[in-house]
MARVO-774284 format. One record per residue (C-alpha): residue in three letters; residue number from 0; x, y, z. Coordinates in Angstrom, 1 decimal. Last residue first. Example, Ala and Ser with C-alpha at 12.3 -4.5 7.8 and 13.67 -1.06 7.14 Angstrom:
2
NODE   res     n       px       py       pz
NODE   ser     1     13.7     -1.1      7.1
NODE   ala     0     12.3     -4.5      7.8
END
This chain:
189
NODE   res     n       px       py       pz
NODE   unk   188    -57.9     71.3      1.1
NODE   unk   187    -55.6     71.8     -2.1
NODE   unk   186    -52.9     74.7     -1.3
NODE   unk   185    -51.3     75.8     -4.4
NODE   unk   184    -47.4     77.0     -5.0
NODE   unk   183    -46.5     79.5     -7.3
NODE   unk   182    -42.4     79.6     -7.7
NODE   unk   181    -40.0     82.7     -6.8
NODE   unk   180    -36.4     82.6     -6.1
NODE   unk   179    -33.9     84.9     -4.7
NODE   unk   178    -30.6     86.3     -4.5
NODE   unk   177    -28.9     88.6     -1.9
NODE   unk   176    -25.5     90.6     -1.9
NODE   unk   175    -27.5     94.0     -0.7
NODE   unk   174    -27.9     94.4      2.5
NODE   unk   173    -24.4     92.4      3.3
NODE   unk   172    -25.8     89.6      6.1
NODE   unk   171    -24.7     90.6      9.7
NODE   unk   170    -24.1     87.2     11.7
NODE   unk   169    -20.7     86.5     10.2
NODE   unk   168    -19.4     89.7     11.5
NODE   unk   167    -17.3     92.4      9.7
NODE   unk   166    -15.1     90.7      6.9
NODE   unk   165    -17.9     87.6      7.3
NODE   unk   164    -20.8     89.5      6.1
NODE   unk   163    -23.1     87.0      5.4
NODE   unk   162    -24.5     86.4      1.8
NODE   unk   161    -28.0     87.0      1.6
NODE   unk   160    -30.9     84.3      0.3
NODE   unk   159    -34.1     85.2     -0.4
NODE   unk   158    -37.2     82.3     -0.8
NODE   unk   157    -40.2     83.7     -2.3
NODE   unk   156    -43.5     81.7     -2.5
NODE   unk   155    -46.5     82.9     -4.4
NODE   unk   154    -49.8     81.3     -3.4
NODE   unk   153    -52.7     79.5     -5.5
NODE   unk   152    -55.9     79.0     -3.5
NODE   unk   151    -57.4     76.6     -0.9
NODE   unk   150    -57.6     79.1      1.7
NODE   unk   149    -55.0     79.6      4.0
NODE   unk   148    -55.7     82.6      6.8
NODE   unk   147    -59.1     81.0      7.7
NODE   unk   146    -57.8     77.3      6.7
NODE   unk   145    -55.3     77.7      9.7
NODE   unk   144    -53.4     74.6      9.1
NODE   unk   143    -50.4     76.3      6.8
NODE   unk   142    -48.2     75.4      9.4
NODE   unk   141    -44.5     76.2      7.1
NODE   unk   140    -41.8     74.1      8.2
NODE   unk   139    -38.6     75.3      6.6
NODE   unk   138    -35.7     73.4      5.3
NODE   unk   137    -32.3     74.5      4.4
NODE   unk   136    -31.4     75.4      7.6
NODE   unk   135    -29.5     79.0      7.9
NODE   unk   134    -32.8     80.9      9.2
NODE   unk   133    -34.6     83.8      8.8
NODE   unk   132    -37.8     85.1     10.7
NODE   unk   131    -37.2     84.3     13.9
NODE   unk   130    -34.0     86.7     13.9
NODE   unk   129    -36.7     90.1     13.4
NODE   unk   128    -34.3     93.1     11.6
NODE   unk   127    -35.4     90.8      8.4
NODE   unk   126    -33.8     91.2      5.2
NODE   unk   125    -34.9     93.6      2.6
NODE   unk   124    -35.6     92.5     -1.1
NODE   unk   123    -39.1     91.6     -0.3
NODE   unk   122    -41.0     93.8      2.2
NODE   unk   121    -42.6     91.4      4.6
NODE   unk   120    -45.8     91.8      7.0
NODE   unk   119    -46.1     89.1      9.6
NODE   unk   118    -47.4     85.9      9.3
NODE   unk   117    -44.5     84.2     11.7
NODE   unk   116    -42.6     81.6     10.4
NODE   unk   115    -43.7     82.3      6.6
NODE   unk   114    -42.9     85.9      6.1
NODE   unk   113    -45.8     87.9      4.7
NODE   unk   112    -46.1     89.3      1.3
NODE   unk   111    -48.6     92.1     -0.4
NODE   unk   110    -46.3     95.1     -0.3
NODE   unk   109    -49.0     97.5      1.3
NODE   unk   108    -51.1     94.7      3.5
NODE   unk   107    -54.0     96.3      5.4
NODE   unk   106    -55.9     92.6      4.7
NODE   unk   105    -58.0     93.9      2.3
NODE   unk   104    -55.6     95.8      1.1
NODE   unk   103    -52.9     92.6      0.1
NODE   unk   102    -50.8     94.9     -2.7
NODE   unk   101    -49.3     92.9     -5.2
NODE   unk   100    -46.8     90.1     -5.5
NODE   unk    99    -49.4     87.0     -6.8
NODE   unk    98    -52.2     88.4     -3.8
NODE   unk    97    -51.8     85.2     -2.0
NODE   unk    96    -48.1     86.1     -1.1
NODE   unk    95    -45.2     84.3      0.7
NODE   unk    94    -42.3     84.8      2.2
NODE   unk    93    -38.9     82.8      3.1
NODE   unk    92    -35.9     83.7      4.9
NODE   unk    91    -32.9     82.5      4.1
NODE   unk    90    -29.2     83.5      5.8
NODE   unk    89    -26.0     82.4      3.7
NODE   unk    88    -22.8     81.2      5.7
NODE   unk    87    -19.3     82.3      3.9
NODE   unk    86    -17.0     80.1      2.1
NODE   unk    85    -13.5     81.3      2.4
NODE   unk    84    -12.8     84.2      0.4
NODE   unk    83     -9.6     83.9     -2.7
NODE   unk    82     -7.2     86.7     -3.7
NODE   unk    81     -4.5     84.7     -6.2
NODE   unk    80     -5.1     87.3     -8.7
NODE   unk    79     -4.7     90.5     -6.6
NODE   unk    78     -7.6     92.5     -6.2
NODE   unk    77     -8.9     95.8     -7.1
NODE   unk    76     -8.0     94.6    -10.6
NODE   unk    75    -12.0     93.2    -10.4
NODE   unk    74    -13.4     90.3    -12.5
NODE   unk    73    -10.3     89.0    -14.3
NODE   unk    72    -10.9     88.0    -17.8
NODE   unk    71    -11.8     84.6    -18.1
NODE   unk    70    -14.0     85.2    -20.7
NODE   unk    69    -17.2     83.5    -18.6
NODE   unk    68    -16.2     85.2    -15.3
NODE   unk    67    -15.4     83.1    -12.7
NODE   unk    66    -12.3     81.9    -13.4
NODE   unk    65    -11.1     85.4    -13.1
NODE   unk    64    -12.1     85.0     -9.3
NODE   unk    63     -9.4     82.9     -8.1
NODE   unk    62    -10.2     79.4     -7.0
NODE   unk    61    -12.3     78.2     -4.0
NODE   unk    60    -10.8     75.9     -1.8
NODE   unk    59    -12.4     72.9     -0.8
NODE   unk    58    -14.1     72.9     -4.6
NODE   unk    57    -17.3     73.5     -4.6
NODE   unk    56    -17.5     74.9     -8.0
NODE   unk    55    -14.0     75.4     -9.2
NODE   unk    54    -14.5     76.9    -12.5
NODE   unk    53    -12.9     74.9    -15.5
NODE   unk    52     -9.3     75.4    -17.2
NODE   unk    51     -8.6     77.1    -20.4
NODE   unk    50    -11.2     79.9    -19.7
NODE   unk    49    -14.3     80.7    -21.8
NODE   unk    48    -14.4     82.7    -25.3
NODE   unk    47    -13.1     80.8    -27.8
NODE   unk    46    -15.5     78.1    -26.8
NODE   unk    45    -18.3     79.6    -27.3
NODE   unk    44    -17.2     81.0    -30.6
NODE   unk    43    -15.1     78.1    -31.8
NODE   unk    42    -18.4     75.9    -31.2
NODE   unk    41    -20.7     78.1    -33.7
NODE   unk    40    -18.3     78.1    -36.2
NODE   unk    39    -18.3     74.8    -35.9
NODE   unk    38    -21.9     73.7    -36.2
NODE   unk    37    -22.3     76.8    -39.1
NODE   unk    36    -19.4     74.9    -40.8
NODE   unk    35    -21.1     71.9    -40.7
NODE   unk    34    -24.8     73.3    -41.4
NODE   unk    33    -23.9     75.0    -44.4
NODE   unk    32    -21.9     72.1    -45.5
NODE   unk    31    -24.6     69.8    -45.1
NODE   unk    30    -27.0     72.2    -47.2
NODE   unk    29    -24.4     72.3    -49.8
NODE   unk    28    -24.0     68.8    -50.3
NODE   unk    27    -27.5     67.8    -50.5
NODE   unk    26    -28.0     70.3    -53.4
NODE   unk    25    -24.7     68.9    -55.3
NODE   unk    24    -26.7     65.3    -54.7
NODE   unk    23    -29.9     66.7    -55.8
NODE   unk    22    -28.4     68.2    -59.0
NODE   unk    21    -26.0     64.6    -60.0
NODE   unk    20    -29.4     62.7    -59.7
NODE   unk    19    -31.3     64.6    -62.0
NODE   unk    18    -34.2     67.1    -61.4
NODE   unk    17    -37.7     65.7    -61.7
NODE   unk    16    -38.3     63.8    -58.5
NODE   unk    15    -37.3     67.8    -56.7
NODE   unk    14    -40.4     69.1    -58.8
NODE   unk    13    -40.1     71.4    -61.4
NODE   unk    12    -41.8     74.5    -61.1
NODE   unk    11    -39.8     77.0    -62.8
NODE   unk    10    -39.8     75.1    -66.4
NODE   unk     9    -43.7     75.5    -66.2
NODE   unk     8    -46.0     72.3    -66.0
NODE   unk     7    -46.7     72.2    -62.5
NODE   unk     6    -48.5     75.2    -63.3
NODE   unk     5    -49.6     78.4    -61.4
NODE   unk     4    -52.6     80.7    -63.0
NODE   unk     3    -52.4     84.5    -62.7
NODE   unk     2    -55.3     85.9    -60.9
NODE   unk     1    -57.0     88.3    -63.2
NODE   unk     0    -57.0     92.1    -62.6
END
């Protein structure tokens, strides 16, 4: 079989200098219409599809919880629509990992993270039964000067947060109302 030869001098293969003006311009036109109603369709999805008035994020008093869902649909009917919590205190505690999540054996280590206050074993996902190692601050001092136990490496570092339990006792977090964060930090000595 022969390759077929391509032209610049067939009829197919004109080039967009060669067609006349009144072409490009109806060309033009229908690629900015395209993207127009694309552009609004687009918008009158989204915004069909959120609630007339904004969420209250930190307001003083929080607002019902069908704002809170993104179609403003109400998020439980096992409560009434005016229902509103007060603000409850979250409880942190922070781990770490220099195995990136996985098991630490050489160190006897099944789930591979520690808590930062006291270098204990951690299993992420389950709060603390010691106090030390949460806190309510915001900050955290973590002595990283043992250069034995910290070795200039890479680290993972997870900080969980649980919602108290203010219905029972504000000092008993819900077991399972918690979110986290992870983010690799590295240790330069």
């Amino acid at each position: 079989m022969w390759p077929t030869q391509v032209s610049s001098s067939s009829p197919a293969a004109r080039r967009w200098s060669d067609r006349g003006l009144r072409s490009r311009l109806l060309v033009i036109f229908g690629i900015v219409a395209l993207l127009v109603g694309a552009s609004i369709a687009t918008w009158l999805s989204i915004r069909g599809g959120q609630p007339s008035s904004p969420p209250l994020y930190g307001a003083a008093r929080p607002g019902p919880a069908a704002l809170w869902t993104w179609d403003g649909a109400a998020y439980t009917t096992a409560y009434s629509g005016s229902y509103t919590e007060p603000n409850t205190t979250l409880t942190y505690q922070v781990l770490y990992s220099p195995s990136n999540g996985l098991p630490d054996l050489s160190r006897g280590n099944t789930t591979g993270w520690y808590y930062c206050k006291d270098n204990s074993q951690a299993t992420p996902g389950v709060l603390s039964a010691v106090a030390a190692n949460t806190t309510t601050s915001l900050t955290l001092n973590w002595d990283v000067s043992d250069t034995t136990r910290f070795p200039e490496a890479n680290y993972l570092i997870r900080v969980e947060a649980y919602r108290a339990n203010s219905a029972t006792s504000p000092a008993t977090p819900y077991k399972l109302h918690y979110s986290y964060h992870e983010f690799r930090a590295y240790i330069s000595r």
